[in-house]
Each structure stands twice: as C-alpha cells, then as structure tokens.
C-alpha positions as CSV (number, residue, x, y, z in Angstrom):
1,X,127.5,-68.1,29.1
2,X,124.7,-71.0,28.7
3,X,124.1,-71.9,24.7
4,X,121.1,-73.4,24.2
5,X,119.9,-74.6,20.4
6,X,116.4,-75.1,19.1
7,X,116.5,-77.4,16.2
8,X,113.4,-77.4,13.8
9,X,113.5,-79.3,9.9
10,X,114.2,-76.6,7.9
11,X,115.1,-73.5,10.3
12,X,112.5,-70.9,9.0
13,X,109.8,-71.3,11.3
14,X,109.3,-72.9,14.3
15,X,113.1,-72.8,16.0
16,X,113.7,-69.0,14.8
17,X,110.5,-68.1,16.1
18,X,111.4,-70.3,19.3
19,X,115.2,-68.4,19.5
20,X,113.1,-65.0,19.5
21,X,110.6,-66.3,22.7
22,X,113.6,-68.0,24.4
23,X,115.3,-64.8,24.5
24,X,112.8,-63.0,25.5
25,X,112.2,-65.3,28.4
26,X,115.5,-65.5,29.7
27,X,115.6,-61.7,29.2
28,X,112.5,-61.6,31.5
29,X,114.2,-63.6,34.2
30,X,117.2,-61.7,33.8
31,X,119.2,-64.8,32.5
32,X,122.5,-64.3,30.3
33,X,121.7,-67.0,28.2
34,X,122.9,-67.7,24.4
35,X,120.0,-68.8,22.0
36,X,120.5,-70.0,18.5
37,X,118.7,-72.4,16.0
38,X,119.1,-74.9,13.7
39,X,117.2,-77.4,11.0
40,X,117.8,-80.9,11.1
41,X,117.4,-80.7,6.6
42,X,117.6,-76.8,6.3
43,X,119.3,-75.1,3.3
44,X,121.8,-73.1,4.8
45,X,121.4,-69.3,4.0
46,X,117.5,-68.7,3.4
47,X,115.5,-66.1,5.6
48,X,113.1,-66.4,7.8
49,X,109.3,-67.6,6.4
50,X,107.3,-63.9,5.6
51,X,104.6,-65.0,8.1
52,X,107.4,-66.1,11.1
53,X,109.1,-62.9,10.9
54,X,105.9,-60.8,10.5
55,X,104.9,-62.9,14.0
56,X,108.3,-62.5,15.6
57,X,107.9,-58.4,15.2
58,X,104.2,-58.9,17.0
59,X,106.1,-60.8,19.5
60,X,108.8,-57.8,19.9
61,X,111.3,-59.5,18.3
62,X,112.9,-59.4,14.6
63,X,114.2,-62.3,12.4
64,X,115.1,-59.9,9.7
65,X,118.8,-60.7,10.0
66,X,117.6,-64.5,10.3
67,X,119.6,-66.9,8.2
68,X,119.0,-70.9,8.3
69,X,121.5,-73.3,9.0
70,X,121.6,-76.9,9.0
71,X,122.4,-78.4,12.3
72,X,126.3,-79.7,12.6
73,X,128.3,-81.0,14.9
74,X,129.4,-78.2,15.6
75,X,126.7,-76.3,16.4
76,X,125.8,-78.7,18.6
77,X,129.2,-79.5,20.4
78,X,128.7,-76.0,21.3
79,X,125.0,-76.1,23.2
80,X,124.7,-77.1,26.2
81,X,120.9,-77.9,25.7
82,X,119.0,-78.7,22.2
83,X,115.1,-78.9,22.2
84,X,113.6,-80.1,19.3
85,X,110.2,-79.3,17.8
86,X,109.7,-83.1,17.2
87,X,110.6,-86.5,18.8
88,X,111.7,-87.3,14.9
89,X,114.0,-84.1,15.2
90,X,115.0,-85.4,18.5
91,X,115.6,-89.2,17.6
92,X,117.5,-88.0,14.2
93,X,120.3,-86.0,16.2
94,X,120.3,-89.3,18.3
95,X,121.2,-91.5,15.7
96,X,124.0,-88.7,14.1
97,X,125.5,-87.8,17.7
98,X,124.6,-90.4,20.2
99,X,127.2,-89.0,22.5
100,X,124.7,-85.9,22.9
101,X,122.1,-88.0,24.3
102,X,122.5,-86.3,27.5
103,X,121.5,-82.6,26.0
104,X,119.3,-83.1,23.6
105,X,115.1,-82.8,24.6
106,X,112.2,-82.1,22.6
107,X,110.5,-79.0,24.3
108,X,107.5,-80.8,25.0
109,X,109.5,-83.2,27.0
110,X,111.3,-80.1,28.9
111,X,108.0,-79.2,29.4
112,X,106.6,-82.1,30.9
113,X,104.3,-83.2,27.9
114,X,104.3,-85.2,25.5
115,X,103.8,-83.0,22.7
116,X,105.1,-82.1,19.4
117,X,104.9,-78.7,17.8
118,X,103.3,-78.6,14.6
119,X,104.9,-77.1,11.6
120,X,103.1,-74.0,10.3
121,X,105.4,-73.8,6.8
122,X,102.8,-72.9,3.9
123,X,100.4,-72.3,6.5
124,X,97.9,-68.7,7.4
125,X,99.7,-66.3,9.5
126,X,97.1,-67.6,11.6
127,X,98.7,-71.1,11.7
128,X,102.1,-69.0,12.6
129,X,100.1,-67.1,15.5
130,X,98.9,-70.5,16.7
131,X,102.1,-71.9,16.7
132,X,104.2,-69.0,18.6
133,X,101.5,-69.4,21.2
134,X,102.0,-73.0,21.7
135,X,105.9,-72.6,21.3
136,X,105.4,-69.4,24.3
137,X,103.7,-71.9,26.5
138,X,105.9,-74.8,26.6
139,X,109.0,-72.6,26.9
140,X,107.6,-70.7,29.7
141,X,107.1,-74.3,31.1
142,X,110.0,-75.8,30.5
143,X,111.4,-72.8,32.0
144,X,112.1,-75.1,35.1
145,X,114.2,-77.3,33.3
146,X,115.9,-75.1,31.5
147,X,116.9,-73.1,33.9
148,X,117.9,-76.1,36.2
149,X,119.9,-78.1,32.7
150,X,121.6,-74.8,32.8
151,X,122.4,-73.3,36.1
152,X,120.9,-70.6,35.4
C-alpha cells in the first residue's frame, strides 16, 4: 500500500489535521492509501493541539489517539510521497536527506500553487477552521498528483 507523510514543525496541528483530510480523501475515491505525519522540530509524544482535534471531530475524523513525532529517516524512507506545509519544511528535509528530493513536495506545490499553509498553533478555533479549509482545498487539488506520484 502507498505511504504518504505530511510533515508540519511541530506535528500538532496542521499535518495531523492534514493525515485526518487525506484519509478521508482517499477514502472518498476509494483509494488504499497509508497516511501518517510528522514535524520537522516536534517533541515526540505530545497530543494533538485542543482546537485541531476539536476540528478533526467536525471534520469526521478523531486525533484522540494522535501522538507527535519528529520526522526521521525512517519515517521518511518509508513514504513514498512527503508534502510539507512550508517551502522551509520542504527545503529543511532537503538539506537532511537530499537523496529524497524526488518525493518530497509542499502541498501547495502538489497543488499547483505557490502557497504555504499558515500555522494556526495558539491561534482561535477559528484560525484552526480556516486552516482545515485551506488544507481541504489543496489536498482535494493536489488530488491529481497524488494520485498520479502514487499510482493510485
């Protein structure tokens, strides 16, 4: 099965709540696909931010069990695509793993924009709505080239 990892700084907010939509994408296009996530400077063990989870249940998802994890080699030997929130994100796996430079995307590039996505940590649940929008949108239109990175 296709592993894909969305990589985020500290892995509470933006790439869980990005692991929740791409599932739910890929569920919706009946795609077996693996989703996980990671933070380029995360403290491994720490849940979920209280506003991303309470916006992953509106969503129809749950990052109760959520745990962070700091991005490894490992973890991303094992993807076969990483979007990044950032081009920072993007550019510091770069210069760790250069050898990955053939996986590893923001989502505003799979997309087809030029685009970061803004971190909403210490932000309104507001800020957290606004940014599971945004991060709905540009996976829904990278679809394409994840799907197509993918084969699936």
């Amino acid at each position: 099965m296709a592993r894909i990892l969305f990589v985020c700084s500290g892995n509470t907010c933006r790439s869980p709540l990005a692991a929740v939509l791409g599932r739910a994408v890929a569920a919706d296009q009946a795609v077996g696909l693996e989703v996980a996530s990671a933070g380029i400077s995360a403290v491994d063990g720490a849940p979920a931010s209280g506003h991303a989870q309470t916006v992953a249940v509106a969503l129809g998802g749950s990052l109760a069990d959520h745990r962070s994890a700091r991005v490894s080699g490992g973890s991303l030997a094992a993807a076969d695509l990483v979007l990044t929130m950032t081009a920072a994100h993007r550019d510091a796996l770069l210069a760790g793993w250069p050898a990955m430079a053939d996986r590893v995307l923001t989502l505003g590039e799979a997309a087809g924009f030029d685009q970061d996505v803004a971190d909403p940590y210490g932000g309104s649940y507001e800020d957290y709505e606004r940014t599971a929008a945004e991060l709905g949108r540009l996976i829904r239109a990278a679809w394409p080239t994840i799907s197509g990175r993918l084969g699936a």
